[in-house]
N, C-alpha and C positions, 0 to 999 in steps of 0.2 A: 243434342244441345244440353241434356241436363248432366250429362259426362264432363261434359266443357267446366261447365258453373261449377260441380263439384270437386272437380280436378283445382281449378283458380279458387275454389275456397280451400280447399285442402294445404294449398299453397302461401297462403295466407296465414293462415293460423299456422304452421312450420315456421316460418319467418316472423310472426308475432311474438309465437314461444320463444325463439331465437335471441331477439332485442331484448325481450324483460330478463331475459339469464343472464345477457350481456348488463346489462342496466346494475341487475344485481348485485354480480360480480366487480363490475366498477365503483358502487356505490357502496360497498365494505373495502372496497381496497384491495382486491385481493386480483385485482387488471386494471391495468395502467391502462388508459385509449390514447394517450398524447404520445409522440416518440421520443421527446427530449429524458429520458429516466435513465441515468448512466445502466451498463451493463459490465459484462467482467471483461472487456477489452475495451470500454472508455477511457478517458481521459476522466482523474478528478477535477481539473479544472481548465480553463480552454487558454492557462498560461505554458507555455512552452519556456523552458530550463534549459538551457546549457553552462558546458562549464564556465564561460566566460562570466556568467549571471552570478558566480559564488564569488562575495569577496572573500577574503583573511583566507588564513593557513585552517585547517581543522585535521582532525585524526578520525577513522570510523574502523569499530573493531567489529569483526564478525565473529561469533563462535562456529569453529568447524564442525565440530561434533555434532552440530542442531542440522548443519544445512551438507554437511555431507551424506548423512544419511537419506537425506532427498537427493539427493548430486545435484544441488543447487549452488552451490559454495561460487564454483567458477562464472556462472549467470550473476549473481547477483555484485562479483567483483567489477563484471563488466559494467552491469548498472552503476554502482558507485565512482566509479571511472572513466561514465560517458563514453563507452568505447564505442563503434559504431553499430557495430550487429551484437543489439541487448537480445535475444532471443525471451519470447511470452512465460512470464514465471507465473506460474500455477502456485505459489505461495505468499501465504499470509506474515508478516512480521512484525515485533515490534521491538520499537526502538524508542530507548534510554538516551535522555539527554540530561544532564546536571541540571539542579536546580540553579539559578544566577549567570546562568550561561546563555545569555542572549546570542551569541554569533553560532556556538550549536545547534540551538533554537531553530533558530531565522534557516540555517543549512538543512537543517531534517526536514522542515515544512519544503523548503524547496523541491528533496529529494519524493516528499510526499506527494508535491504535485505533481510527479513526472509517473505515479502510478494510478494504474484502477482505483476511483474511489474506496476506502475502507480496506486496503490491501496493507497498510501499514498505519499500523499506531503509536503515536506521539506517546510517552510518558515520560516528564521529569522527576529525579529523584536524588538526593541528597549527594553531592560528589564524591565524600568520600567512604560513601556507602554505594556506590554508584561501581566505585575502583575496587573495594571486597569482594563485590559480587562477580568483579569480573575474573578478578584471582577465581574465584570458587566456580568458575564457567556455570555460572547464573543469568545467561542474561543470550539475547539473541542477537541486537546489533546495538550497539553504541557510536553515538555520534559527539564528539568532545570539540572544542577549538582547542587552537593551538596551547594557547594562556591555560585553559582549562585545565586542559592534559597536562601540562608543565607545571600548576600547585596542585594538582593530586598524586603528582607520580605516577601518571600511568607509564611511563616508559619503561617501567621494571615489565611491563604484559607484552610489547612491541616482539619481543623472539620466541615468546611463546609458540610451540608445532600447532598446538587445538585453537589459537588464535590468528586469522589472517589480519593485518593490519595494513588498512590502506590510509599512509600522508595526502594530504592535497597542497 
């Protein structure tokens, strides 16, 4: 009998220790106990994108030289083109929108929502500093509307080889 009792205390306190680690750990942050915590094949947001959802015209330029070196370049055309089979991109990007460029904007946050949380970053910046940088293959993906692209001149970057450029 006292095999019993010391076996069930023994068991006890394993399982006691257990919870206060757990507790612990919960209680700085460092374990999630809920399951709603996006992960790296969530959704950022539980809005669903397609292309019919973009109005206007826009331009999105990608630098090949960044995402061929991953052999990302062809994934990520798919993504920006809604093709059917986007295949899981194991990369992070950020993307360059003009300052004043509202319909870029509004396009990129779209294209944002259609990835893993934090897997692409929004940053606007000056247009036609925005068009330098792309001359000088500064820049990972650029997302312009149509108006945009048409007073900075990005048309001169359009046949560029180290630039893929996809119209919508």
């Amino acid at each position: 009998m006292k095999t019993v009792i010391r076996f069930a205390l023994r068991f006890l306190s394993v399982v006691a220790a257990a919870a206060l680690i757990i507790c612990l750990l919960a209680a700085g942050g460092y374990m999630n106990l809920d399951g709603d915590s996006p992960d790296a094949v969530s959704s950022a947001t539980a809005q669903t994108v397609s292309a019919g959802d973009m109005e206007g015209k826009w331009v999105v330029l990608i630098n090949r030289r960044l995402h061929d070196q991953a052999d990302t370049t062809a994934d990520w055309q798919k993504f920006f083109t809604f093709s059917d089979n986007v295949p899981l991109i194991m990369e992070d990007i950020i993307c360059k929108v003009a300052e004043g460029d509202a319909s870029g904007l509004e396009t990129a946050k779209k294209y944002q929502a259609r990835l893993p949380e934090n897997q692409m970053k929004i940053v606007q910046e000056a247009g036609a500093m925005l068009v330098s940088k792309a001359e000088l293959m500064r820049f990972d993906v650029i997302i312009l509307s149509e108006a945009a692209a048409d007073s900075y001149s990005a048309q001169t970057l359009y046949g560029r080889n180290e630039l893929l450029t996809i119209k919508m």
